[in-house]
N, C-alpha and C positions, 0 to 999 in steps of 0.2 A: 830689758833685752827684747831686742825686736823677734816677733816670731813668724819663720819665712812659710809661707802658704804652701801649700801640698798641691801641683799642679796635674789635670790629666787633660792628655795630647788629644786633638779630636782628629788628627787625622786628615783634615779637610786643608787643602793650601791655601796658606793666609790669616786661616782662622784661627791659630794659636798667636798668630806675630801681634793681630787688632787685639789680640785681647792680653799681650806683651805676656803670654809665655803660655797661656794656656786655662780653659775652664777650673777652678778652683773643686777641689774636691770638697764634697759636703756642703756645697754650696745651692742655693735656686736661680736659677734663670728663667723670666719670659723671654721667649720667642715669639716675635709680635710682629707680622705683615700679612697683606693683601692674598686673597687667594693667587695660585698660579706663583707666586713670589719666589718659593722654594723651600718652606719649613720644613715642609716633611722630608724632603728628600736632604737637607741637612741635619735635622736629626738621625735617619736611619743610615746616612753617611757616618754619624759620628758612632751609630751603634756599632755596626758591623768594622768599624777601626777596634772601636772597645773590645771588641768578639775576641778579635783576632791577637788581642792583648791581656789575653786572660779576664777578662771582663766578663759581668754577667748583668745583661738589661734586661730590665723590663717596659714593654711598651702597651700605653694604653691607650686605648681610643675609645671616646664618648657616643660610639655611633651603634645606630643599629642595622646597621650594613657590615655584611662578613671580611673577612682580611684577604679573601681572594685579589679582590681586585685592587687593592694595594701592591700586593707578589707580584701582580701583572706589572703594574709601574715599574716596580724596582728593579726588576729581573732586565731590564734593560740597561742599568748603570753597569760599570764593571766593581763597583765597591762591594755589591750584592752576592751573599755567599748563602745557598736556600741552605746547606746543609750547618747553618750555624742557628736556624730557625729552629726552636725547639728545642737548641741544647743551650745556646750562650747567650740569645735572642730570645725573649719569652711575648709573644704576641695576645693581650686578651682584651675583650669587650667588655667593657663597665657601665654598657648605657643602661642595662635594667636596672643596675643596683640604684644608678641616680635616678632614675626614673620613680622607679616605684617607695624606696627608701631616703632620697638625699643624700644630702652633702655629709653627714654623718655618718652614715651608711660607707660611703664611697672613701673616707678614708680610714675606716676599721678594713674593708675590703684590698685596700692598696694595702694596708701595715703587714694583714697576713700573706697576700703573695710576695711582696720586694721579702720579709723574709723565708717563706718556703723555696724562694730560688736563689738565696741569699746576692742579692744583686747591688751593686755598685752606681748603677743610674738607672734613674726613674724619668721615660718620655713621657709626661699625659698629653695626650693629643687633643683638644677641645677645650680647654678651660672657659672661652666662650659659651660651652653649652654646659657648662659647670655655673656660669656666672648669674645664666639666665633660669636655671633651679633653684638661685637662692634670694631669700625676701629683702637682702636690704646690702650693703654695701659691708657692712661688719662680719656676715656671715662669710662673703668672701673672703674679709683677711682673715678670719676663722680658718678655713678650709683651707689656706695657702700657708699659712703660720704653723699649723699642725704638722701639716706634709713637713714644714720645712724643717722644724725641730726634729723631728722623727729621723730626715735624710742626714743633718748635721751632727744628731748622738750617734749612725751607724756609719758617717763615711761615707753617704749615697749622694751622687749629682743629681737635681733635679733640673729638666727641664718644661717647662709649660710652654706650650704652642697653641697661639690664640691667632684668631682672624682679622683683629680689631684694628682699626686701621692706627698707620702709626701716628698719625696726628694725637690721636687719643690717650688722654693719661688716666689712667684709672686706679683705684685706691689700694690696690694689690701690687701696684707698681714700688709701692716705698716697702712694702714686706718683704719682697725679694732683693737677692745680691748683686743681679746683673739685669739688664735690660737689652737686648738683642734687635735690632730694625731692619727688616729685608722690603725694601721697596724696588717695584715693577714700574715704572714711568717709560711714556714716548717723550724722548726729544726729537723734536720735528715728525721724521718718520719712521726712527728708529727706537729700537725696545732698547733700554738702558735700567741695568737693575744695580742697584749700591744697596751696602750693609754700614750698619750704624752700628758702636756701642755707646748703647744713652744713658748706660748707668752701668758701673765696675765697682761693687762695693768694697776696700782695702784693698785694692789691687790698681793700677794704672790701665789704661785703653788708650788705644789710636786713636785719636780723637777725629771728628768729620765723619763723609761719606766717602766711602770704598766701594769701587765696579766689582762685579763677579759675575762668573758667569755661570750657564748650568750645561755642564759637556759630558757627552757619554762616557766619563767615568767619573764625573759626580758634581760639586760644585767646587769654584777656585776664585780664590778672592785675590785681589789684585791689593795692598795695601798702596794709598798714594804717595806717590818716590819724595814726594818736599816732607811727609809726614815719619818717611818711615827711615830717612837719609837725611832728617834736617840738618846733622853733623857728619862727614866723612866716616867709615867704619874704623878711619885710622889717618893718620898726618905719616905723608911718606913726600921724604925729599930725595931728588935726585940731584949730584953736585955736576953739574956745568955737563951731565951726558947726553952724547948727540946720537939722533939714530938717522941713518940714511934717506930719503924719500925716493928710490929707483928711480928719479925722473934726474937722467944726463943733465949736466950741466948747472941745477940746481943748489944743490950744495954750495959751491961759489958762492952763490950771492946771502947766502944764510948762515956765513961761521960754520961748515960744516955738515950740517945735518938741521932738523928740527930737534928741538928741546924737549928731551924724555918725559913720558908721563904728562904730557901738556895735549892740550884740545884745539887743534886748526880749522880753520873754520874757510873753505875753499868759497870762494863765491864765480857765477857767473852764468851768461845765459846757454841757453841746450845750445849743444853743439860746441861750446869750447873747452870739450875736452875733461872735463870733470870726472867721467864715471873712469878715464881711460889715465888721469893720476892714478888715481886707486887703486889702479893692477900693478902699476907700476909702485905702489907703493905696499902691495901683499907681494909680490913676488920675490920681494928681499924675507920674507917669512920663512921660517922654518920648524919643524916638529917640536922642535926644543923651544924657540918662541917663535907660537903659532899667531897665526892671523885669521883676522873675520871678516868676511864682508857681509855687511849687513841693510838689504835692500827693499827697495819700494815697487823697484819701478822695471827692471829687468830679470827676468826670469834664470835660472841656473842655466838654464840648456843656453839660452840667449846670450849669455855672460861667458862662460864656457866659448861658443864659436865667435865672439869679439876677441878675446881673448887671445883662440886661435890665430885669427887674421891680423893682430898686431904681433904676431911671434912670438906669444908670454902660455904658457902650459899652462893652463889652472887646473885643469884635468889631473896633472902629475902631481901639484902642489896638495891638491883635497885629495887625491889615493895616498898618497905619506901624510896626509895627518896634520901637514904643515898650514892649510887656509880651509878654514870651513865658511859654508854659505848660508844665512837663512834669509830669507823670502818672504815678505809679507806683501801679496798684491795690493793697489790701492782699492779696494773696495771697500769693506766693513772691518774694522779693525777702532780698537781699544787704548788708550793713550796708554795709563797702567799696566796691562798686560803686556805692549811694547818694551815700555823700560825692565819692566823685569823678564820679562823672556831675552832681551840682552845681556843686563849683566849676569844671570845666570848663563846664558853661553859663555861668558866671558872667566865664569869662576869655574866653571867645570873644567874649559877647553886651557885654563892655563892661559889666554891671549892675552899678547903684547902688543900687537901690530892689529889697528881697530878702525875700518874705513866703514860710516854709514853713507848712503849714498843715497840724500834725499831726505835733510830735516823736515819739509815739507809733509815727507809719511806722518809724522808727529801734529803736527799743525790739523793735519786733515784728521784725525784722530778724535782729535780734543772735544768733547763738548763744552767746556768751559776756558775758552781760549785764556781769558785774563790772568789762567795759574802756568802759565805756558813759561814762562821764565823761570817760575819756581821751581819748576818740572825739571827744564835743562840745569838751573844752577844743581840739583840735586844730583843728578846723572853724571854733568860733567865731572862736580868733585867726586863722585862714588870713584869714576872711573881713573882719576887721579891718584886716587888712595890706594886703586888695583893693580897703581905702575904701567897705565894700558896707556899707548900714544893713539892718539884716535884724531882721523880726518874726517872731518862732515864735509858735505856741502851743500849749499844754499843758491837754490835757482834762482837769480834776479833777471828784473827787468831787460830786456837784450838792448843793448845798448854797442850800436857799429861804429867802434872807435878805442880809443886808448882810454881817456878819462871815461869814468861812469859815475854812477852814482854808488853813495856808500851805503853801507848795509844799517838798518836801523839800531839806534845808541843802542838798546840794552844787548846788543850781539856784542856789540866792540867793547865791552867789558865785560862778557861771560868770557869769550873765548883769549886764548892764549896768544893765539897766532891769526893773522887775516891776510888771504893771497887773496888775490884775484886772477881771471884770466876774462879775458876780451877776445873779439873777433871783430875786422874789417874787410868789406872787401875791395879789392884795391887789381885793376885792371883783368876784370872777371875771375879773380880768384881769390878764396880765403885765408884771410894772413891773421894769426892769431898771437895773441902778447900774452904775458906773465906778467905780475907785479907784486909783490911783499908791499903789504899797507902797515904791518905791526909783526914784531916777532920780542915775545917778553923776553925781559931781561937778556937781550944778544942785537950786537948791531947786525944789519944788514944793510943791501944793495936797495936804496930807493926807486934805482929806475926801471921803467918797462924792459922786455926784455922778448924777443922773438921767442915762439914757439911752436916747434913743426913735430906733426905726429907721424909717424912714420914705423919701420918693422921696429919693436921693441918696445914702442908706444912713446912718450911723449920727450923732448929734447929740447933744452933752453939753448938756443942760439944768440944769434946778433942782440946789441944792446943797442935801445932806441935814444939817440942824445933829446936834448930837448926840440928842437927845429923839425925832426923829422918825427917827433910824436906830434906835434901841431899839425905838421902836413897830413897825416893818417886820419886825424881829426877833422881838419878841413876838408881833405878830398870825401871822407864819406859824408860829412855833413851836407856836401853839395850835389852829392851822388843821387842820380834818379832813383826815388824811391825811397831813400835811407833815412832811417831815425835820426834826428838831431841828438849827441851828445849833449851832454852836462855835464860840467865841473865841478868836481866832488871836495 
């Protein structure tokens, strides 16, 4: 008979999901990176969780320096409760005992505090300065074997936090149950910190490196979306339903609607009209099923008065409840904490109706471009399983004419659906086309198709036969200035 482990929540986001469900009670963990990295401030994250859950820890530190200036630190997270100091939180200094007495010493010292406070986990803060009091490699799994038998007959988590770098494997590592990695590294020019688990003894772990950050109310790990969604949360079919795209005249050449629960994938260069689909395609939103727009590159206020001036309320839409907006500007931003700051809007707010506006925000994101596929297959399907219709779009090349070029292979088989939109300009003024390049499983209208923006935002008009898209092609091809088309 299998016997199911006793788990406790640490409180911290993310950090129960890598370690698939949460720190094993009675168990040891090292916690093992680089100064500045975050140990401490994720253990006393995971105390004052414990606090506040009837827990009682004990924390120790190998130093001979007071806990003052620790309170200082922490008093600045929001997870930090001073009034749990003292009663649920037990703070003491154990550097004379190792000092003057050893490793010996130090854990008859721990036995009788963890039970005079009868406590549930034990932080030793320094194991490094545990490691370097003792003669020889044995004595350390000594000292870490003891504690551990000790925390595993009462129930008690242990955690050890050492400085060592994570490269380093050391012979205390096979003693304990888990192995914890916080690393601080520059990419390029920027600070990028990921958390490891490198050992999960009878338990499973997220396996790889996971971003996290450290934000004033504590640390939030990001687990990665191909790792943590490498299967749908659930297979959900929708039978032949269409839902609207607000864009007049559209529908016609599409069966209807676009195909529920599927992923469109809009291409084309600024200015024809992209971000101004996607109002057109929240504005059919409603409270009941709500809509998201979710952006890069245009600010709320800025969206809001576009909005206004093609005739469409967003204003009235986001006060009912019916489209919320979130905003990520392009500056510094996190590939991970993008995907899930999504579909968590998307499981809270209930949304159906899901326009991102700017896969490119993601691309720019990435420090490791070449999982960039794994990333979108993983979000797309999430987003499938959510029943969420969702329009991206993808800036390409500008290309002045009807033919362009097509979007690179592994798009044209993530996504469900491929339009495009073009612009030419054609006796000083812009003429812009529509085109359906793929729509799964439903016929459509192959051919280009006029498109003018105007009060209510976007309207498929006139259909271009073949002769008169050659000519649109030909006259900008020849046009002062104008990019040469390609035939896609």
């Amino acid at each position: 008979m299998t016997k199911e482990l006793v788990r406790v929540q640490s409180g911290v986001p993310g950090f129960d999901t890598i370690l698939c469900g949460g720190l094993v009670q009675g168990a040891a963990y090292i916690v093992q990176g680089s100064p500045g990295a975050g140990k401490t401030i994720l253990a006393n994250q995971i105390a004052f969780h414990q606090a506040r859950n009837s827990g009682r820890i004990l924390y120790v530190t190998l130093l001979a320096e007071s806990h003052d200036r620790l309170f200082q630190a922490l008093s600045t997270f929001g997870f930090y409760d001073p009034a749990a100091v003292g009663r649920e939180v037990f703070y003491i200094s154990l550097f004379n005992v190792l000092r003057d007495d050893g490793l010996p010493a130090l854990v008859k010292a721990l036995r009788t505090e963890l039970a005079r406070h009868s406590c549930t986990t034990l932080i030793l803060d320094g194991l490094l300065i545990a490691k370097d009091k003792a003669e020889s490699a044995l004595d350390v799994k000594t000292f870490v074997a003891e504690l551990q038998s000790h925390a595993a007959f009462t129930g008690c988590t242990v955690l050890f936090l050492t400085s060592a770098s994570i490269d380093e494997v050391s012979p205390e590592h096979t003693m304990v149950d888990g192995v914890i990695q916080l690393k601080e590294e520059l990419v390029g020019i920027r600070t990028v910190r990921r958390i490891r688990v490198s050992k999960s003894r009878g338990s499973a772990g997220l396996g790889g490196l996971h971003q996290y950050q450290i934000l004033p109310a504590g640390i939030e790990i990001y687990p990665r979306l191909e790792a943590l969604h490498r299967t749908p949360s659930h297979e959900r079919w929708v039978d032949v339903e269409r839902i609207e795209t607000g864009v007049h005249g559209l529908e016609l050449l599409i069966g209807g609607g676009l195909p529920a629960a599927a992923v469109t994938l809009l291409m084309g260069p600024a200015g024809s009209g992209k971000t101004t689909f996607g109002l057109n395609f929240l504005k059919l939103a409603t409270s009941q099923d709500p809509g998201l727009f979710f952006g890069f590159y245009e600010s709320p206020q800025r969206l809001k008065a576009k909005s206004r001036a093609l005739g469409m309320d967003l204003e009235a839409l986001e006060a009912t409840g019916a489209v919320s907006i979130v905003w990520n500007p392009m500056t510094e931003n996190f590939l991970d904490h993008l995907g899930h700051q999504l579909l968590a809007a998307v499981r809270e707010r209930g949304v159906r109706r899901l326009f991102v506006d700017g896969i490119a925000g993601f691309q720019r994101s990435a420090f490791e471009p070449a999982r960039l596929i794994e990333f979108y297959t993983a979000l797309a399907n999430e987003l499938r399983a959510l029943g969420v219709s969702t329009i991206a779009t993808l800036e390409m090349p500008e290309v002045d004419g009807v033919l362009g070029t097509d979007p690179p292979p592994e798009y044209g088989s993530l996504m469900d659906n491929l339009v495009h939109l073009r612009h030419a300009r054609q006796d000083g003024e812009v003429r812009r086309f529509i085109g359906v390049v793929k729509m799964r499983d439903s016929a459509f209208d192959t051919t280009f198709h006029d498109v003018v923006i105007e009060s209510g935002g976007l309207r498929v008009a006139n259909r271009l036969d073949v002769s008169e898209a050659r000519g649109v092609r030909d006259l900008t091809s020849n046009s002062a200035g104008a990019q040469p088309s390609h035939e896609s």
